[in-house]
C-alpha positions as CSV (number, residue, x, y, z in Angstrom):
1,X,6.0,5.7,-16.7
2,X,4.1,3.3,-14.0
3,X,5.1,3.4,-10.2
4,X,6.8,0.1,-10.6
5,X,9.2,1.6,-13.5
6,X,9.7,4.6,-11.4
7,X,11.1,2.5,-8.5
8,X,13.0,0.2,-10.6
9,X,14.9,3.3,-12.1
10,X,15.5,5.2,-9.0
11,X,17.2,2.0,-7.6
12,X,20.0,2.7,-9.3
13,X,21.3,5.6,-7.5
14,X,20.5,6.4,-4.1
15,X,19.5,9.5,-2.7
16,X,22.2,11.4,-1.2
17,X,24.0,14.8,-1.2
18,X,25.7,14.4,-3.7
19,X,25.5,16.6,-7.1
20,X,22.7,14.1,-8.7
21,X,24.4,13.7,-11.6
22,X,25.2,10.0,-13.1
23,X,27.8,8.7,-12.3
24,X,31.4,8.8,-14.2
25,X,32.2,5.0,-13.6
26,X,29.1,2.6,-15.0
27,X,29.1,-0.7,-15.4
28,X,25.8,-2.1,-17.4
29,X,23.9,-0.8,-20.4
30,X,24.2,2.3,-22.1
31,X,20.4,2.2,-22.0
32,X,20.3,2.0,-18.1
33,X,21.8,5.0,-17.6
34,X,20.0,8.3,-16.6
35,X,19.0,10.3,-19.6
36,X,19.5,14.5,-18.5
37,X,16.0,14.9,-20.7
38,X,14.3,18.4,-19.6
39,X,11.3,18.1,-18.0
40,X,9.6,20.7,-20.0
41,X,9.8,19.1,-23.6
42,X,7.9,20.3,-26.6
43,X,5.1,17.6,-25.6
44,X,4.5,19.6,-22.2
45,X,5.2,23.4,-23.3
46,X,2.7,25.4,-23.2
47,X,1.7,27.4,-25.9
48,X,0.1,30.9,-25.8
49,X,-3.7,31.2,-26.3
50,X,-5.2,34.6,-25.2
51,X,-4.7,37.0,-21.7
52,X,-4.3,35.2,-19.3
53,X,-4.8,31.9,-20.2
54,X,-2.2,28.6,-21.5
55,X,-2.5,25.8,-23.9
56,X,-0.8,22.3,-22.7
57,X,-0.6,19.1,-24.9
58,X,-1.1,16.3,-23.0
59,X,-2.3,11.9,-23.5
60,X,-5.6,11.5,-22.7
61,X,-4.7,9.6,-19.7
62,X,-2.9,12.8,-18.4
63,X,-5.7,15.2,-19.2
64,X,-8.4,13.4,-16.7
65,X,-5.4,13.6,-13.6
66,X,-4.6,17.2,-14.5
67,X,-8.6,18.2,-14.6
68,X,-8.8,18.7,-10.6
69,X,-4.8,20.1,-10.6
70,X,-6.0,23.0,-12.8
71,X,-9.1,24.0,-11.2
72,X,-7.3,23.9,-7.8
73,X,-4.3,26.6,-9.8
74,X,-7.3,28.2,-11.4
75,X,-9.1,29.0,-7.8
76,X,-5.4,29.9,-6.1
77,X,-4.6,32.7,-8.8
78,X,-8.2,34.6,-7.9
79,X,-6.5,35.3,-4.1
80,X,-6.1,38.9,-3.7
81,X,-2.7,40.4,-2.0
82,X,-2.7,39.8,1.8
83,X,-4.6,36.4,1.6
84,X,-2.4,35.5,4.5
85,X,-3.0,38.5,6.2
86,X,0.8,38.7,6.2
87,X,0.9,40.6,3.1
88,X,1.1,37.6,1.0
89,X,1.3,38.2,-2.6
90,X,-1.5,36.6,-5.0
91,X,-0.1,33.7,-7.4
92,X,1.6,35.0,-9.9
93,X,0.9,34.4,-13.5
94,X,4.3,32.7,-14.0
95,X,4.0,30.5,-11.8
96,X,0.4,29.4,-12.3
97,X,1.8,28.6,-15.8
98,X,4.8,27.0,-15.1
99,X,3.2,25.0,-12.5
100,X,1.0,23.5,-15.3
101,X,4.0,23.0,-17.3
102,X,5.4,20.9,-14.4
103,X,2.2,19.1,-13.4
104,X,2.0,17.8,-17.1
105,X,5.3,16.2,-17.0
106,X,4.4,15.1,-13.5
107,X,1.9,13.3,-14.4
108,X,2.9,11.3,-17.2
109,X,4.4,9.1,-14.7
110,X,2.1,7.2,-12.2
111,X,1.6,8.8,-9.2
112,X,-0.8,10.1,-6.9
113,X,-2.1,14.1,-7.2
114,X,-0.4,16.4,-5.1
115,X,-1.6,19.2,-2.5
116,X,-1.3,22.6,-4.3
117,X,-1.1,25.7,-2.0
118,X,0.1,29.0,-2.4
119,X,3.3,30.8,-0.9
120,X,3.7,34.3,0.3
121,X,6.1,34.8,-2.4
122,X,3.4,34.8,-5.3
123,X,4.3,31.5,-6.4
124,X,2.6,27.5,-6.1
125,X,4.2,24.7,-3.9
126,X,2.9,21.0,-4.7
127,X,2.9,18.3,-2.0
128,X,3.1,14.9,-1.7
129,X,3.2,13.2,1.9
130,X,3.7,9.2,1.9
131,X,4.4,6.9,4.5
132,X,7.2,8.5,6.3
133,X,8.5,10.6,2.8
134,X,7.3,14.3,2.0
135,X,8.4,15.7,-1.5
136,X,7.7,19.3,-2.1
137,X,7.9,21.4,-5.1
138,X,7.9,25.1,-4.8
139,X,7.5,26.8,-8.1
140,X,8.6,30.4,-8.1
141,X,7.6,33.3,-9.8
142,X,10.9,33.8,-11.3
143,X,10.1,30.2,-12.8
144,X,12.5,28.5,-10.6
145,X,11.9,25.1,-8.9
146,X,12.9,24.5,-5.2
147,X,12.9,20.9,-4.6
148,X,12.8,19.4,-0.5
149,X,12.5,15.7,-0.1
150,X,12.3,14.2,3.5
151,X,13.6,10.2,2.9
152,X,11.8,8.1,5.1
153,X,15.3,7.2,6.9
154,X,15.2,11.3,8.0
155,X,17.2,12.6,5.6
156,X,16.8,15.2,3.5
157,X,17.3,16.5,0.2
158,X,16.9,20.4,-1.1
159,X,18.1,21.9,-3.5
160,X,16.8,22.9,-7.3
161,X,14.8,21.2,-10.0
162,X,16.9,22.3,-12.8
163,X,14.8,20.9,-15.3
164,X,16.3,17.8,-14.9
165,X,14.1,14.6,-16.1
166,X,16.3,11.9,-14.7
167,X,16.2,13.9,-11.2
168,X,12.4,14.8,-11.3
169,X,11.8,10.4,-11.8
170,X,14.1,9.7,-9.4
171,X,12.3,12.0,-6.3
172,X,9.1,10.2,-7.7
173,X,10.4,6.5,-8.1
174,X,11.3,7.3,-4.4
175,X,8.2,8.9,-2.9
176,X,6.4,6.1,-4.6
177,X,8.7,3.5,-3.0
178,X,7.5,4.0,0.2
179,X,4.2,2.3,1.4
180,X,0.9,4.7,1.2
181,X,0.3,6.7,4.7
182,X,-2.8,5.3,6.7
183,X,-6.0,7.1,6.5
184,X,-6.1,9.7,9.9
């Protein structure tokens, strides 16, 4: 899906507090409305290899994007406990994986690479800072995804991924909205 898709489809709800979900009363096409597609389809599941290591399926247009992604996972799971020296846990295995899993549906859409860093907790956060919005993933050792999104009017969104497709587009469609940040 291209940037200008991504906004175009996130225009039809706005951000809010709300629950996320579509909504009860629509008036349009049956095809405009949000599909509650998983994130993590049989296109993007990874499949078991050997120790250690994960098999994603992936366009070709994907795989060049995801190149520098999985280097920058594969150099975070080498930290030792107490990288922080706060008693920080390494990246755990989960994560590292699921992250992948997460990345590849990422980046089927058109946007930008994000940061990846590691938490205390073991687990990966990805980061995407544009213009005045910041949306940041924190994947979880237990495989959860924490989701916080800074609009650029100031407010915020957090709450949980919940392997919803329509939801994972429309934090996208929105980042992507917003002009690019200038060089500092």
């Amino acid at each position: 899906m291209t940037s200008k898709q991504l906004i175009r489809r996130s225009t039809r709800k706005a951000l809010s507090d709300a629950d996320w979900e579509p909504a009860t009363t629509y008036h349009g096409s049956s095809e405009d409305l949000p599909r509650d597609e998983p994130v993590f389809g049989s296109a993007s599941t990874p499949e078991p290899t050997r120790e250690g290591s994960v098999l994603v399926r992936v366009p070709r247009s994907t795989l060049e994007r995801m190149r520098a992604a999985l280097a920058r996972i594969y150099e975070l799971t080498n930290l030792q406990p107490n990288w922080d020296s706060y008693g920080g846990l390494g990246v755990h295995p989960y994560a590292a994986r699921h992250t992948v899993r997460l990345l590849a549906a990422i980046f089927q859409n058109d946007v930008p690479p994000p940061a990846i860093v590691p938490t205390s907790q073991g687990g990966l956060q990805l980061e995407w800072h544009r213009g005045q919005a910041s949306l940041e993933m924190e994947v979880m050792p237990d495989l959860k995804v924490e989701v916080f999104f800074l609009m650029p009017s100031g407010r915020t969104w957090e709450g949980p991924l919940a392997n919803n497709q329509w939801r994972l587009e429309t934090f996208l469609g929105q980042l992507m909205s917003e002009s690019p940040s200038p060089a500092t």
